[in-house]
C-alpha positions in Angstrom: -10.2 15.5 -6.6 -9.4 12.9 -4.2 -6.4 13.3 -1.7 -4.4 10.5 -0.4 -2.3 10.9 2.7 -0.6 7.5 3.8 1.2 6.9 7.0 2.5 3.4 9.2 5.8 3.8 7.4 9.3 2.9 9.0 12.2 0.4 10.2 11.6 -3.2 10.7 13.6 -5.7 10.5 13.7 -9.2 8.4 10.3 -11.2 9.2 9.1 -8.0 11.1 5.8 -6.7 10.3 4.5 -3.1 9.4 0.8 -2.0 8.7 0.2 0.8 6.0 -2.6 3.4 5.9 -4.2 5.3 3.4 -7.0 8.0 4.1 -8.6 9.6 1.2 -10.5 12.4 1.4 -12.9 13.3 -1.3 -15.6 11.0 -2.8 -14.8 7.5 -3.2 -16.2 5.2 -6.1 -16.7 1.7 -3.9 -16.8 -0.8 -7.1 -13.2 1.6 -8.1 -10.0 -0.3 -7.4 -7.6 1.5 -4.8 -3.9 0.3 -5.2 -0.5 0.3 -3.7 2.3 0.5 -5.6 5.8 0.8 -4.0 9.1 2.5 -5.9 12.5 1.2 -4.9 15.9 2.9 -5.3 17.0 2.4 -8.9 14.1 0.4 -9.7 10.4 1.7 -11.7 7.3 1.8 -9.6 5.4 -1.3 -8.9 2.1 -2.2 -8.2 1.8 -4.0 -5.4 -1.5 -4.8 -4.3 -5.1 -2.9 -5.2 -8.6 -3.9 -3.6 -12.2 -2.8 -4.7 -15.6 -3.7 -3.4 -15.7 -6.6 -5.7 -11.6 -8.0 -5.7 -8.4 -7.9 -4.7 -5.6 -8.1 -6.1 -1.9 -8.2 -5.6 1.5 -9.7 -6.7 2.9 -13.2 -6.9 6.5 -11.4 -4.8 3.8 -10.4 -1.9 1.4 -13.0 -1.7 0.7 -14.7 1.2 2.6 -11.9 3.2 0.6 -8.6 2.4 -2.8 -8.3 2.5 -4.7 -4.8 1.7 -8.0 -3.9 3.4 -10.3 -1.0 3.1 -12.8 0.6 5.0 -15.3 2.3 2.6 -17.2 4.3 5.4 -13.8 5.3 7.1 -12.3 6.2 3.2 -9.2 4.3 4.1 -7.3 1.1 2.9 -4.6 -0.7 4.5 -2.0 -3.1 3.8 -1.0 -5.3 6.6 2.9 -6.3 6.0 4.1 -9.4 8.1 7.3 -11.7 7.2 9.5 -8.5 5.4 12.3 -9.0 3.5 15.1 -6.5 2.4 13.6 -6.5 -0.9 10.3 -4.7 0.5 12.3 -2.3 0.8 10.7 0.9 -0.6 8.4 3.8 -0.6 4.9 2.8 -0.6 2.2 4.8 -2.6 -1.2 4.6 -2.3 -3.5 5.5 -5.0 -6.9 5.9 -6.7 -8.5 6.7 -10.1 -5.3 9.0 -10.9 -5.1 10.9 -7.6 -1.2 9.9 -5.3 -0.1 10.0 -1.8 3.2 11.7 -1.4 4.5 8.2 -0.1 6.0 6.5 2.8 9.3 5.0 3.6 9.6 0.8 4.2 13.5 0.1 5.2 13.6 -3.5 5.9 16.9 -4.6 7.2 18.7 -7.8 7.1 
């Protein structure tokens, strides 16, 4: 089973940037889409962007701002975060064919 362990979480304010990381360990399918999906108070978890060898893609609230990247060699994926608002404001999950990171906190303030 694959593990997920993401990191590059934290405080940024409105229009401030933040970069994501997810390392996986385990084997990694490179045509098999990895996602994130974020979860914010109150609110049902979201997909927010997923990338595989072949596409990308992500949702019409973060396009243009995010943009996810992986590294099939390295087993990670990224997603670059530039012109936050407050309403990015969540914990980001990455995941892949069933397997979840444990999460990582996004406060954007205003």
């Amino acid at each position: 089973q694959v593990q997920l362990v993401e990191s590059g979480g934290g405080w940024v304010q409105t229009g401030g940037s933040l970069r994501l990381s997810c390392a996986a360990s385990g084997t990694i399918g490179r045509f098999n889409f990895m996602s994130w999906y974020r979860q914010a108070p109150g609110k049902q978890r979201e997909l927010v962007a997923r990338i595989s060898s072949a596409s990308t893609d992500d949702v019409d609230s973060v396009k243009g701002r995010f943009t996810i990247n992986r590294d099939n060699d390295k087993k990670t994926f990224d997603l670059q975060m530039k012109s936050l608002k407050p309403e990015d404001t969540a914990v980001y999950y990455c995941t892949y064919w069933g397997s979840w990171g444990r999460g990582t906190q996004v406060t954007v303030s205003s």
